[in-house]
Legacy VTK file of the C-alpha trace (Angstrom):
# vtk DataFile Version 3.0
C-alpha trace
ASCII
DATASET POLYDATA
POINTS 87 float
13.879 32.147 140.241
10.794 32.745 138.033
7.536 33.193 139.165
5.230 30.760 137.646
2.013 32.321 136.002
-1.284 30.341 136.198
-4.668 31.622 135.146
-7.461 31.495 137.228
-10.514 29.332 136.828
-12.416 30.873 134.493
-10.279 33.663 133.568
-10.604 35.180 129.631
-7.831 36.399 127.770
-8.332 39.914 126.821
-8.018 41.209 123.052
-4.617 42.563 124.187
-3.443 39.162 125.412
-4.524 37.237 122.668
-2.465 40.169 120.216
0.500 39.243 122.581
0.172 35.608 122.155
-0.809 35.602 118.440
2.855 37.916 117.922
4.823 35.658 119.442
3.340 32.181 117.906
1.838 33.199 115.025
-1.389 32.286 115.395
-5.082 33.488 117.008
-8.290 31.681 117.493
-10.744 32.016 115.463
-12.925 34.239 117.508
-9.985 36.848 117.454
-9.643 36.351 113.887
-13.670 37.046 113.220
-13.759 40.172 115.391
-10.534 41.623 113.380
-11.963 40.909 110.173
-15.507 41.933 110.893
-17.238 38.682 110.709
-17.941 35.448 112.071
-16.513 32.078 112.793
-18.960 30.345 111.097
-18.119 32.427 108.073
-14.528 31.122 108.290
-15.717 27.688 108.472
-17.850 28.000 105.540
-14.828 29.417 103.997
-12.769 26.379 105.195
-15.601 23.720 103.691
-15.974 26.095 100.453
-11.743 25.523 99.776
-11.423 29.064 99.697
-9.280 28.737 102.691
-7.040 25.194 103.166
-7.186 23.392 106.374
-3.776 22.600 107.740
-2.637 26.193 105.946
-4.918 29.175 106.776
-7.082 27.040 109.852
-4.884 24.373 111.928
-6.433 22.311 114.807
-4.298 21.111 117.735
-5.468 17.782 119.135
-7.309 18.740 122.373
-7.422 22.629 121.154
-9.210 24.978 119.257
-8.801 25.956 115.978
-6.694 29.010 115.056
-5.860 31.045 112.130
-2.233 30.917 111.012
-1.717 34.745 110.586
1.057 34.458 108.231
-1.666 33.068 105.823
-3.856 34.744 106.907
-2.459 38.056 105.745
-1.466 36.207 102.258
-4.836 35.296 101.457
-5.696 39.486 102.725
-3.305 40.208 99.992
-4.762 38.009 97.604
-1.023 35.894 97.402
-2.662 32.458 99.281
-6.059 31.772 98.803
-6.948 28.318 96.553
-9.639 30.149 94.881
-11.377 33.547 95.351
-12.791 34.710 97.919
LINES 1 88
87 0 1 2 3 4 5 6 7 8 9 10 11 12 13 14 15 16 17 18 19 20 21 22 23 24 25 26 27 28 29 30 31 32 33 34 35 36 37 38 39 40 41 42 43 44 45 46 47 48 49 50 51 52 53 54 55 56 57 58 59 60 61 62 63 64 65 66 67 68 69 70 71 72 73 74 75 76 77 78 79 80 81 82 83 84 85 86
C-alpha cells in the first residue's frame, strides 16, 4: 500500500523540488524560471505581451493555476530555434 503524501498548510516547495517536478512534467513556474535565468517575472510577461515569447507555447496557464514556462521551449528560444521574434 502507498503512503499518500500531502503538503502541509503553508508549506513551499524548495528549488530542488520544483527541479524534480519541472523533470518529470516539463514545466516550472515562472518564479523558478526568473531565478534560473537571472531576471524577473515581470520581465517574462513583458516578453509574453511584446510576442517575443507565444502564450500557449513558451508560457501556458492552467485554469485555477499559475502560469509556467514550458521548458522544452524554453530552451528553444535559449538556443535561438523558437522565439517569434528576437529577443
Amino acid at each position: 500500500m502507498r503512503e499518500e503524501i500531502s503538503p502541509k498548510q503553508n508549506e513551499k516547495l524548495t528549488l530542488g523540488d520544483s527541479l524534480f517536478i519541472a523533470e518529470l512534467t516539463g514545466y516550472i513556474s515562472l518564479e523558478m524560471w526568473a531565478l534560473y535565468e537571472g531576471c524577473t517575472t515581470n520581465a517574462i510577461r513583458v516578453r509574453v505581451s511584446k510576442g517575443i515569447w507565444q502564450k500557449g507555447k513558451h508560457v501556458v496557464t492552467p485554469k485555477g493555476g499559475k502560469s509556467m514556462v514550458n521548458l522544452k521551449a524554453a530552451k528553444q528560444w535559449l538556443e535561438g530555434k523558437g522565439s517569434s521574434r528576437v529577443a
